[in-house]
TORVEX-159207 format. One line per field, with one value per residue: x, y, z of N, C-alpha, C, O, CB in turn. Coordinates in Angstrom, 3 decimals. Each point is the difference from the previous one (the first is absolute). Glycine has a CB too. Example, Ala and Ser with C-alpha at 12.3 -4.5 7.8 and 13.67 -1.06 7.14 Angstrom:
npx	13.190, 1.542 $
npy	-5.690, 2.223 $
npz	7.800, -1.966 $
capx	-0.890, 0.820 $
capy	1.190, 1.190 $
capz	0.000, 0.060 $
cpx	0.900, -0.770 $
cpy	1.200, 1.090 $
cpz	0.000, 0.730 $
opx	1.036, 0.509 $
opy	-0.019, 1.108 $
opz	0.665, 0.169 $
cbpx	-2.928, 0.675 $
cbpy	-1.154, -1.736 $
cbpz	0.581, -2.314 $
END
This chain:
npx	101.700, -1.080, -2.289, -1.299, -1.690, -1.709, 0.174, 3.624, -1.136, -2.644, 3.109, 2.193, -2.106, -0.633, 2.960, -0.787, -2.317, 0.764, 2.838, -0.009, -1.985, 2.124, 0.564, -2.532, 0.020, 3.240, -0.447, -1.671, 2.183, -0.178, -2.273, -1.412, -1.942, 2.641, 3.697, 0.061, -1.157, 1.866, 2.082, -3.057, 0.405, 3.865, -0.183, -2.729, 2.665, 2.701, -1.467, -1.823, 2.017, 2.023, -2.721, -1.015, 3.210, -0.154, -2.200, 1.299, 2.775, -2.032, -2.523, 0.614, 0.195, -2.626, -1.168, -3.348, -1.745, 1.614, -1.209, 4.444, 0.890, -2.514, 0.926, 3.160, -0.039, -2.985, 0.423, 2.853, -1.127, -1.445, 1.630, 0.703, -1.926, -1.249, 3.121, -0.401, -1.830, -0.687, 1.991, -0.824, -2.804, 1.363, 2.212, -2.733, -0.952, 2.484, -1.077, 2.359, -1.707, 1.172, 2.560, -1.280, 2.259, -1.421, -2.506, 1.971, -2.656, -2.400, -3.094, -0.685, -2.374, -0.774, 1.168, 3.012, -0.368, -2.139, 1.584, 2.652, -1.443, -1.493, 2.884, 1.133, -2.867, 0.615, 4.022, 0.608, -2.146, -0.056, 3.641, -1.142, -1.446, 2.157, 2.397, -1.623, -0.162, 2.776, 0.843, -1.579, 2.605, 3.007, -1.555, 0.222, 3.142, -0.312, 0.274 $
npy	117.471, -2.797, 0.168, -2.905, 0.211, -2.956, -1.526, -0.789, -2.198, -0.548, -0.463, -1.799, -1.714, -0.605, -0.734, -2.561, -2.061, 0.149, -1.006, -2.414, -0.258, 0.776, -2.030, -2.620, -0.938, -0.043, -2.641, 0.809, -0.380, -3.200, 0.993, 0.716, -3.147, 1.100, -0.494, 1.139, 0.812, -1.036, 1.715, 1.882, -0.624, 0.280, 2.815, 1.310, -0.247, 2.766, 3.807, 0.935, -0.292, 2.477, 1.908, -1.269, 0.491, 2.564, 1.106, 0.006, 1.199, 3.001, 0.155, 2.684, -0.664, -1.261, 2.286, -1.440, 1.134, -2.193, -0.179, -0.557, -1.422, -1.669, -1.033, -0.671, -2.526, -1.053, -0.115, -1.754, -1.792, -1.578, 0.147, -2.379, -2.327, -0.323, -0.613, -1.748, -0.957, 0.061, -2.217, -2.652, 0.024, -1.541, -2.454, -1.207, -0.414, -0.392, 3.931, 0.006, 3.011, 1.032, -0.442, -0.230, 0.191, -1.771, -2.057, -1.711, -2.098, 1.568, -0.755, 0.304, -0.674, 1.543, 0.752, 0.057, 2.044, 2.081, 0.520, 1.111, 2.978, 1.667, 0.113, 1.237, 1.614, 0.246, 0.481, 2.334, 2.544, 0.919, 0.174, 1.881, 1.448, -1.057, 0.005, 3.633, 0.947, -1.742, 1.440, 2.455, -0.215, 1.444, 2.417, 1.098, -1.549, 3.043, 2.517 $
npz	90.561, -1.336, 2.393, 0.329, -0.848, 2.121, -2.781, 0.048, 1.884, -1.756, -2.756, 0.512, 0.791, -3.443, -0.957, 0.754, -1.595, -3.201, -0.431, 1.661, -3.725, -1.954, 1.411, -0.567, -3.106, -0.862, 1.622, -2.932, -1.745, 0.131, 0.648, -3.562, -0.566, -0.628, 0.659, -2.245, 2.125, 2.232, -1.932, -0.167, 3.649, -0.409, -1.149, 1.132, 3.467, -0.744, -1.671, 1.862, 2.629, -0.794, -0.257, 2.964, 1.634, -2.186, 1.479, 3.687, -0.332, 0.456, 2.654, 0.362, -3.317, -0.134, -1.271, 0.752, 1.413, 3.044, -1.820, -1.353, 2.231, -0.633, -2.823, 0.448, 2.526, -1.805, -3.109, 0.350, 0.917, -1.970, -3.132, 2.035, 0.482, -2.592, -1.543, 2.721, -0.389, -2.295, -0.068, 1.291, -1.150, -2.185, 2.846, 1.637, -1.518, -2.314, 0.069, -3.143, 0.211, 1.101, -1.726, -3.558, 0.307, 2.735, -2.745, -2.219, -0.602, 2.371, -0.354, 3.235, -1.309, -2.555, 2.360, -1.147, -1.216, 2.901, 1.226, -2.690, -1.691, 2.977, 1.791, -2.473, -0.329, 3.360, -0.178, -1.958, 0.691, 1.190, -0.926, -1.628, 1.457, 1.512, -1.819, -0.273, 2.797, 0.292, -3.268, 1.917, 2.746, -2.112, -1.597, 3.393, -0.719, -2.658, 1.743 $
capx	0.483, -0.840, -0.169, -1.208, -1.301, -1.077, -0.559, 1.521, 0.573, -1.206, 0.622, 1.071, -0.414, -0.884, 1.521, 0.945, -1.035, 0.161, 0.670, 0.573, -0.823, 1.140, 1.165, -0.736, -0.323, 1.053, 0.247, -1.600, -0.168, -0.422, -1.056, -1.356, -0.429, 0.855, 0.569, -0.011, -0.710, 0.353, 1.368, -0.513, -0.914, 1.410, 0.343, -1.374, -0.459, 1.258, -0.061, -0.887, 0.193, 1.244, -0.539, -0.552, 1.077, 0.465, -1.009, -0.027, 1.530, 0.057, -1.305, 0.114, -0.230, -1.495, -0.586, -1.006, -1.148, -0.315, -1.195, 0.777, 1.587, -0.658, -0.473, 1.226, 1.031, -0.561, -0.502, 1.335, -0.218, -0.804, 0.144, 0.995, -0.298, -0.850, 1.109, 0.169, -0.598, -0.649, 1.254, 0.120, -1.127, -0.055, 1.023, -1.076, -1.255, 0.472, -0.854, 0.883, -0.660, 0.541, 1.680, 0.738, 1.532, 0.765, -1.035, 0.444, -0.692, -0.888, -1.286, -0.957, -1.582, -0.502, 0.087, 1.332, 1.267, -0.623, 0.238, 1.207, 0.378, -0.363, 1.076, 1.544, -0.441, -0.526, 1.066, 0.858, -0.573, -0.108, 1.547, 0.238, -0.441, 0.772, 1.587, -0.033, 0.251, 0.884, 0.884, -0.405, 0.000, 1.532, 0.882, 0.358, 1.765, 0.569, -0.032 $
capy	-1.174, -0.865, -0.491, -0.875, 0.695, -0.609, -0.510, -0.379, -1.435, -1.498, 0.056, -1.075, -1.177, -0.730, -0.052, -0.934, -1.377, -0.248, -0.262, -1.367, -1.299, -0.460, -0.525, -0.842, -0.656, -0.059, -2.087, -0.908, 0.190, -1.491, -1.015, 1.081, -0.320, 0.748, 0.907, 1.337, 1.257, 0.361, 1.105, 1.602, 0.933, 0.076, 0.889, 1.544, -0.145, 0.331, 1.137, 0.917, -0.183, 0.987, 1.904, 0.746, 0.091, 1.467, 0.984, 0.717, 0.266, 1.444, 0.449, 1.794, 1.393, 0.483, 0.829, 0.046, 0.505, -1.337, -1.659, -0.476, -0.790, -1.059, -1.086, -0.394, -1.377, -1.273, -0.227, -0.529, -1.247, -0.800, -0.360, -0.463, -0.985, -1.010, -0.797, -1.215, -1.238, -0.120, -0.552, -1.408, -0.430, -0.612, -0.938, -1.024, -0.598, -0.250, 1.284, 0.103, 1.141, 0.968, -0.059, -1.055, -0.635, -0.980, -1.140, -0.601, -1.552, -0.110, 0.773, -0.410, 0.487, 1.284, 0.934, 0.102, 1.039, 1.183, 0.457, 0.330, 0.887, 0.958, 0.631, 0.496, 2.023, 0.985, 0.046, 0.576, 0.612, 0.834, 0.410, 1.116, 1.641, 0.404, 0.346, 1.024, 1.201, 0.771, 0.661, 1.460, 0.203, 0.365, 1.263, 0.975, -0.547, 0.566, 1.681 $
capz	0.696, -0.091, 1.001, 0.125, 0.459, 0.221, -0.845, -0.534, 0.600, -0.284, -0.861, 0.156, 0.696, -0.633, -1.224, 0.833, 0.280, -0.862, -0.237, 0.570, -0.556, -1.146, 0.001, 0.743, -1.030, -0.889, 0.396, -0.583, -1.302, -0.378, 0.677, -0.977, -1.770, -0.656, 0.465, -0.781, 0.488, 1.579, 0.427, -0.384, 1.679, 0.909, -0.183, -0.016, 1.418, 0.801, -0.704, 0.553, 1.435, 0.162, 0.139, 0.870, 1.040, -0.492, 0.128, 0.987, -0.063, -0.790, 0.357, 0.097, -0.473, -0.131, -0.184, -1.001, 1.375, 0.424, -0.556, -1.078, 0.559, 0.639, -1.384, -0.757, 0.620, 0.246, -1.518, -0.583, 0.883, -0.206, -1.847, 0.033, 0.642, -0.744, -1.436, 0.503, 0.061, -1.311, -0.355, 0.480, -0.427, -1.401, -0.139, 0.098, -0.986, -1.179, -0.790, -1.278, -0.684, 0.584, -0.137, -0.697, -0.471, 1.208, 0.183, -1.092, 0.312, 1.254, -0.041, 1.355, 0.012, -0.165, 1.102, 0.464, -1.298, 0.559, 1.734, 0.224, -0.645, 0.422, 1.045, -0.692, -0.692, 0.785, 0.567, -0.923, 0.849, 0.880, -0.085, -0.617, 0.759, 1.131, -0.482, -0.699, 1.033, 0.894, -0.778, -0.286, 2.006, 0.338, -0.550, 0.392, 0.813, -0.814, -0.050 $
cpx	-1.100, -0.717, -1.262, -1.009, -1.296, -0.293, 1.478, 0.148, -0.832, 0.466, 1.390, -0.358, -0.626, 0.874, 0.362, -1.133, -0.256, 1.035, 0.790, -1.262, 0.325, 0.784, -0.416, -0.437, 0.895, 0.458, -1.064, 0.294, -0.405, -1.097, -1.521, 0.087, 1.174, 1.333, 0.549, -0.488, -0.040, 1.477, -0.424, -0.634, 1.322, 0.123, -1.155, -0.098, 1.757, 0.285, -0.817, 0.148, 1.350, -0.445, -0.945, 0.727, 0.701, -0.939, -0.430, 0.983, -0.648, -1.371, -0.618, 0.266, -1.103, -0.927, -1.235, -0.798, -0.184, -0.676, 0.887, 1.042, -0.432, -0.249, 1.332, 0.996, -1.057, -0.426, 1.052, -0.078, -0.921, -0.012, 0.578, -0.296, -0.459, 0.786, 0.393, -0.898, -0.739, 0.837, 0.331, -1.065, 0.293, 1.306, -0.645, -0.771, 0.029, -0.814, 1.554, -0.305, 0.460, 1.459, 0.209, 1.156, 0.233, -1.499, 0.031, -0.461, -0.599, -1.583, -0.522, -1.075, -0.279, 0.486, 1.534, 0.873, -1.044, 0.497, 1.590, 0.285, -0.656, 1.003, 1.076, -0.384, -0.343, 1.727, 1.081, -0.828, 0.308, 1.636, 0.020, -0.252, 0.467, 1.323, 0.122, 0.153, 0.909, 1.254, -0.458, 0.494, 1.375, 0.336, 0.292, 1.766, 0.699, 0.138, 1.169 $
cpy	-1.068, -0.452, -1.158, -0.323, -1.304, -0.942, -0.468, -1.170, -0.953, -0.686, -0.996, -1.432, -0.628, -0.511, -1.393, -1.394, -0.681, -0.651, -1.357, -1.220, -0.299, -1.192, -1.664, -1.041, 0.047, -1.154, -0.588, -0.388, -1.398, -0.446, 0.378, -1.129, 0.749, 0.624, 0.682, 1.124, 0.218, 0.618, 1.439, 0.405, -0.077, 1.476, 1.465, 0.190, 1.212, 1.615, 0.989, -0.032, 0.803, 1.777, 0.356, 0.099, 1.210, 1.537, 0.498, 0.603, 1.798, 0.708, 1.725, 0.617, 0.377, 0.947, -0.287, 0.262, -1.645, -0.988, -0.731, -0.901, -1.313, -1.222, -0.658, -1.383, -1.255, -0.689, -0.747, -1.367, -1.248, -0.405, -1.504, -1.539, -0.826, -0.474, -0.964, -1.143, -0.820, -1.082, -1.807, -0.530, -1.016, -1.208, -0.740, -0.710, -0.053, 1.595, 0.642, 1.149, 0.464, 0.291, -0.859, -0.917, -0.780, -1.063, -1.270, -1.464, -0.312, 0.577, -0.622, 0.297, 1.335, 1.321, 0.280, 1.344, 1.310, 0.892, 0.388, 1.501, 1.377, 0.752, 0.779, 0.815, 0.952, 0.527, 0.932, 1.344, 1.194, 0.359, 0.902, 1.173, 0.140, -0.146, 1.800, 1.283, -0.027, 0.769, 1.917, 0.714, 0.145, 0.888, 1.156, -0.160, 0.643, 1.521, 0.346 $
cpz	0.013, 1.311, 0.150, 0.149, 0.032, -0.934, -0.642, 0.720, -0.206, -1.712, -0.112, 0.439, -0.847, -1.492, 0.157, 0.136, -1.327, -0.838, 0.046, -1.144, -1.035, 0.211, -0.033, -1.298, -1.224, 0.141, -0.733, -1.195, -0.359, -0.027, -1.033, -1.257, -1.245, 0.260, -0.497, 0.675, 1.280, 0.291, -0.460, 1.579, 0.834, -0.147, 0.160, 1.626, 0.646, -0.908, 0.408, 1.772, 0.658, -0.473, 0.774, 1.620, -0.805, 0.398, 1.779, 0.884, -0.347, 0.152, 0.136, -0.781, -0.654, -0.076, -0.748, 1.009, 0.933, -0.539, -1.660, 0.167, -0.007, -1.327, -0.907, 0.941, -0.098, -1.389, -0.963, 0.260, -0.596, -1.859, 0.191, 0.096, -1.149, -1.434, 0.970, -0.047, -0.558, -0.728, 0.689, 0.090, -1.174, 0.375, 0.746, -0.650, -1.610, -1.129, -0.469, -0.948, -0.285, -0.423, -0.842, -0.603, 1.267, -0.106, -1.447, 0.347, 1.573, -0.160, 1.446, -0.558, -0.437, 1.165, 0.293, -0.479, 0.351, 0.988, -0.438, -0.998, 0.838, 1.503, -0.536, -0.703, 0.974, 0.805, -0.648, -0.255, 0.334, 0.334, -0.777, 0.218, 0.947, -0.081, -0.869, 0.761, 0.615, -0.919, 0.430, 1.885, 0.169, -0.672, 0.624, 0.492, -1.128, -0.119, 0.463 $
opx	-1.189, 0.885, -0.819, -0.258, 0.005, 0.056, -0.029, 0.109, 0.425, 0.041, 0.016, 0.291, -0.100, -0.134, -0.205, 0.394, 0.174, -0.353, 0.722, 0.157, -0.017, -0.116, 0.697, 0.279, -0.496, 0.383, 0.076, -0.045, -1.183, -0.458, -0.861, 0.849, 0.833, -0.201, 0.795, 0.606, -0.481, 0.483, 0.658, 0.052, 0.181, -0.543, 0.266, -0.581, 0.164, 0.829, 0.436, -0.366, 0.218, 0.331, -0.331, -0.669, 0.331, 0.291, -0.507, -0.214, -0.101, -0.276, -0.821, -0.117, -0.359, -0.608, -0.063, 0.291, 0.200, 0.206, -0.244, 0.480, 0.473, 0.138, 0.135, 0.525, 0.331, 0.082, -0.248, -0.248, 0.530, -0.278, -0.525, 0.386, 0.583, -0.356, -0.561, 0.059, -0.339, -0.490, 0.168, 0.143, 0.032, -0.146, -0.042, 0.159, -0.904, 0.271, 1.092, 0.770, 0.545, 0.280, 0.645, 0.120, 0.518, -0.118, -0.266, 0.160, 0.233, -0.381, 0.601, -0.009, 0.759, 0.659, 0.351, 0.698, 0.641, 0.242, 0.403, 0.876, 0.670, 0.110, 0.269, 0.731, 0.224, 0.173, 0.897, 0.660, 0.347, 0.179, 0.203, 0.836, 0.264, 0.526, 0.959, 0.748, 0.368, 0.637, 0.692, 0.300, 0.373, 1.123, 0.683, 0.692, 1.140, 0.375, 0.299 $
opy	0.310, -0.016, -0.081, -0.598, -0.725, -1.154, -1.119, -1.070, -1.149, -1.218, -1.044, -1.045, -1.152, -0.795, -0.912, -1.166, -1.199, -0.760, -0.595, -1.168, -1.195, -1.034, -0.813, -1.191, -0.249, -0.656, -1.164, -1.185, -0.316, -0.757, -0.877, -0.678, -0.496, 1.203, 0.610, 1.030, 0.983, 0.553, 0.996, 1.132, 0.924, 0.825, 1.190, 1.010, 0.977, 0.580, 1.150, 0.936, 0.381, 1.125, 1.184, 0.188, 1.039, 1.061, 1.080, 0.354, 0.889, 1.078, 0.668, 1.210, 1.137, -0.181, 0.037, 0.397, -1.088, -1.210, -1.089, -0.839, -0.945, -1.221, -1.112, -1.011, -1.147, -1.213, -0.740, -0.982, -1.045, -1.072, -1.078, -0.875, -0.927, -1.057, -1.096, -1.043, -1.139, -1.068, -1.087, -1.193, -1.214, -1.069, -1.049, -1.216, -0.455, 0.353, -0.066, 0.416, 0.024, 1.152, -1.007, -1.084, -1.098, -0.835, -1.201, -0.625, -1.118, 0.735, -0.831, 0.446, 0.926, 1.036, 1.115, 0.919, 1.011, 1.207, 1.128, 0.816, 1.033, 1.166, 1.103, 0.926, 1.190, 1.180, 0.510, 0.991, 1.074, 1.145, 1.088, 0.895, 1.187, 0.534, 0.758, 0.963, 1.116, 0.932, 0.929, 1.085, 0.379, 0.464, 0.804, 0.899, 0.371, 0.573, 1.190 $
opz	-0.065, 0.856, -0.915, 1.044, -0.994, 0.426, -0.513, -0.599, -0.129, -0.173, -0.652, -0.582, 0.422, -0.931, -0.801, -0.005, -0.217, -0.901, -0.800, -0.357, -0.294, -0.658, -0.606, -0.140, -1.099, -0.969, -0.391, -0.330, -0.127, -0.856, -0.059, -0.580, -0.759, 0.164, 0.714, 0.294, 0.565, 0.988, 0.299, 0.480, 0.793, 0.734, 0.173, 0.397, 0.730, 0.702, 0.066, 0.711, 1.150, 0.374, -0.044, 1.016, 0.572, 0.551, 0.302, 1.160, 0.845, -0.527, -0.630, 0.194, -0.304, 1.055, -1.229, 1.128, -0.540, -0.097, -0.519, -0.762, -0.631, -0.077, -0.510, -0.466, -0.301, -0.195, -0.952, -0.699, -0.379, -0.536, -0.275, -0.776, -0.562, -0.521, -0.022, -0.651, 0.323, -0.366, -0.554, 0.267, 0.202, -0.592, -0.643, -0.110, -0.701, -1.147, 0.563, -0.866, -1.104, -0.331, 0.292, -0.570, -0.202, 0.897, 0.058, 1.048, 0.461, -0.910, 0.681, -1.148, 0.289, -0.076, 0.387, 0.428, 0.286, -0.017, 0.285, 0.285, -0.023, 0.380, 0.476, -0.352, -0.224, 0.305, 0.671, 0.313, -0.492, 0.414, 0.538, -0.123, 0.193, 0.977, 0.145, -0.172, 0.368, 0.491, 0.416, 0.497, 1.110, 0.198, -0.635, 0.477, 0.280, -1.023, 0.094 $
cbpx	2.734, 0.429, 2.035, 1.178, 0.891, -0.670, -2.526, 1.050, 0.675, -2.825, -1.301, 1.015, -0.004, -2.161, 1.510, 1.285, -1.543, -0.945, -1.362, 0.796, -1.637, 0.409, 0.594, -1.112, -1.562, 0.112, 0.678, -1.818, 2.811, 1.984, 2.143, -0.319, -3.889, -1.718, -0.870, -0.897, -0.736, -2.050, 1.427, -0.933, -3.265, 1.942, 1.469, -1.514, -2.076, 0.375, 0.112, -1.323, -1.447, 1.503, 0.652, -1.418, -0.024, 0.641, -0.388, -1.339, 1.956, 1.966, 1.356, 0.623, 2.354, 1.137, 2.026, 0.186, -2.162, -0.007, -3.170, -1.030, 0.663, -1.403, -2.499, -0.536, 1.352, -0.873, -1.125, 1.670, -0.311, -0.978, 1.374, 0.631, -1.014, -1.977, 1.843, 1.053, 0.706, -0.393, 0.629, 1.492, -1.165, -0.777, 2.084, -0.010, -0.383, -0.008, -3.915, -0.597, -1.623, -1.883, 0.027, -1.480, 0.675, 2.054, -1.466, 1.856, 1.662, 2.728, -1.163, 1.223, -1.095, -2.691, -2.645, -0.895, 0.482, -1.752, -2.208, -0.242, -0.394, -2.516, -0.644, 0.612, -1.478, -3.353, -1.631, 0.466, -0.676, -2.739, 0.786, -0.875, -2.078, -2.202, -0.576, -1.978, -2.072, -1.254, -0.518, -3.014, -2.343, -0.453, -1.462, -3.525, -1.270, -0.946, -2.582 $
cbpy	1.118, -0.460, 2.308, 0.568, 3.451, 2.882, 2.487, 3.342, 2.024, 2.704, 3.267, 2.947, 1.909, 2.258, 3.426, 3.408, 2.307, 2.063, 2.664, 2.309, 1.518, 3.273, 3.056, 3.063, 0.570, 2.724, 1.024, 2.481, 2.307, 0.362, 0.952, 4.076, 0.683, -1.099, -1.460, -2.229, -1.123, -2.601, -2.847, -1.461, -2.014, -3.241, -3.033, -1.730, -4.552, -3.679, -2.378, -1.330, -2.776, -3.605, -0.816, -0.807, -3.780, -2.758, -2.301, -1.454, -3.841, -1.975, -3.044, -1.209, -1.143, -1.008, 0.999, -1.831, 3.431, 2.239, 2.715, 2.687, 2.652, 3.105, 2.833, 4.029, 2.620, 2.067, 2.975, 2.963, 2.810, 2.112, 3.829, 3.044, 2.012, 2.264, 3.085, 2.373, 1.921, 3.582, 4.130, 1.513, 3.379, 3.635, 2.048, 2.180, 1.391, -3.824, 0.754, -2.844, 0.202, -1.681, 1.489, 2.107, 3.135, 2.924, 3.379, 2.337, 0.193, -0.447, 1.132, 0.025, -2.300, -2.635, -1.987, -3.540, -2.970, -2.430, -3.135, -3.681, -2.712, -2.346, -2.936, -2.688, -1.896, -2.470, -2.679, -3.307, -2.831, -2.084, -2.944, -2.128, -0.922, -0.988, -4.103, -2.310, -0.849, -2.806, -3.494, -1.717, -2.094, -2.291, -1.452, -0.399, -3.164, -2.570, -0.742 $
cbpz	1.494, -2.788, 1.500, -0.915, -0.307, 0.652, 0.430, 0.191, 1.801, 1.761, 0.743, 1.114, 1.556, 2.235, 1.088, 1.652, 2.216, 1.615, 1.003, 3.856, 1.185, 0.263, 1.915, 2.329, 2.067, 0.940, 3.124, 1.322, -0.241, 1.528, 3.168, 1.123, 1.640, -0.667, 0.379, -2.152, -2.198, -0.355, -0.767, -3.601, -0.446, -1.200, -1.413, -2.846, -0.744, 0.022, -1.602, -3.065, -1.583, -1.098, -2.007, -2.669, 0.536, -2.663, -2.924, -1.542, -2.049, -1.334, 1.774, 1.301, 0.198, -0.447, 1.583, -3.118, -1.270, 1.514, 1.394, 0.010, 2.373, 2.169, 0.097, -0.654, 2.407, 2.565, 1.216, 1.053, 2.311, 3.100, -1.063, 1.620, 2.817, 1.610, -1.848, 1.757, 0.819, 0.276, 0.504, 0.777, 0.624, -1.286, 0.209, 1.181, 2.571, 1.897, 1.191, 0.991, 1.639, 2.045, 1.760, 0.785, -1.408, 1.283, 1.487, -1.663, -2.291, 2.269, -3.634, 3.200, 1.543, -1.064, 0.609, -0.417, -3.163, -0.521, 1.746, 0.379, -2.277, -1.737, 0.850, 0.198, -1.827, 0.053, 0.100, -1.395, 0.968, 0.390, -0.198, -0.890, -0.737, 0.167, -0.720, -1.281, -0.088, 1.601, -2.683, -2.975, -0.067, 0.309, -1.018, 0.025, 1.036, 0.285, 0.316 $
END
């Protein structure tokens, strides 16, 4: 049975915030240098913001050790985040490195395209290992 557990509800709660800021900068879009790439942080804001309301939906069935759980909601969480913002970063300032198809004819400063690429790699990342473990953290639901 499913139930609600501590790090599940902070999980939803961060879903949902995440989610409203999507929605938020989905009105923006027009307003950016780039909105190509601000409908890419819309859609990356309102997608991940729904799987981590998923992920704290389905939290209890969870099977891993704590310091793994601990790393996987928050580590999700935060991958999640820094693409984001990495993302609306570049539809701001026009950086184009990192995401070259939604950047297409744009660029910013050295530091810029730096910074932006180092968030959406560290972000992807760190999503990926912690999407990998919670997969591995649900195969006991399969017994």
């Amino acid at each position: 049975m499913i139930e609600l557990t501590q790090i599940g509800a902070q999980l939803i709660f961060i879903g949902i915030v995440f989610f409203l800021a999507g929605l938020i900068q989905g009105a923006l879009i027009p307003t950016v240098k780039n909105s190509r790439m601000a409908l890419s942080g819309h859609l990356t804001a309102v997608q991940c913001g729904m799987a981590l309301a998923i992920f704290g939906v389905i939290w209890s069935l969870i099977e891993l050790p704590l310091s793994l759980e601990i790393f996987v909601a928050y580590g999700s969480a935060l991958g999640f985040i820094l693409i984001w913002l990495g993302i609306t970063i570049a539809s701001v300032t026009g950086a184009s490195k990192a995401l070259p198809i939604a950047g297409v004819g744009f660029s910013a400063t050295v530091t810029t395209e730096f910074t932006v690429k180092i968030m959406v790699r560290t972000g992807s990342l760190l999503s990926l290992i912690a999407c990998t473990l919670l997969a591995f953290g649900l195969l006991p639901i399969l017994r």
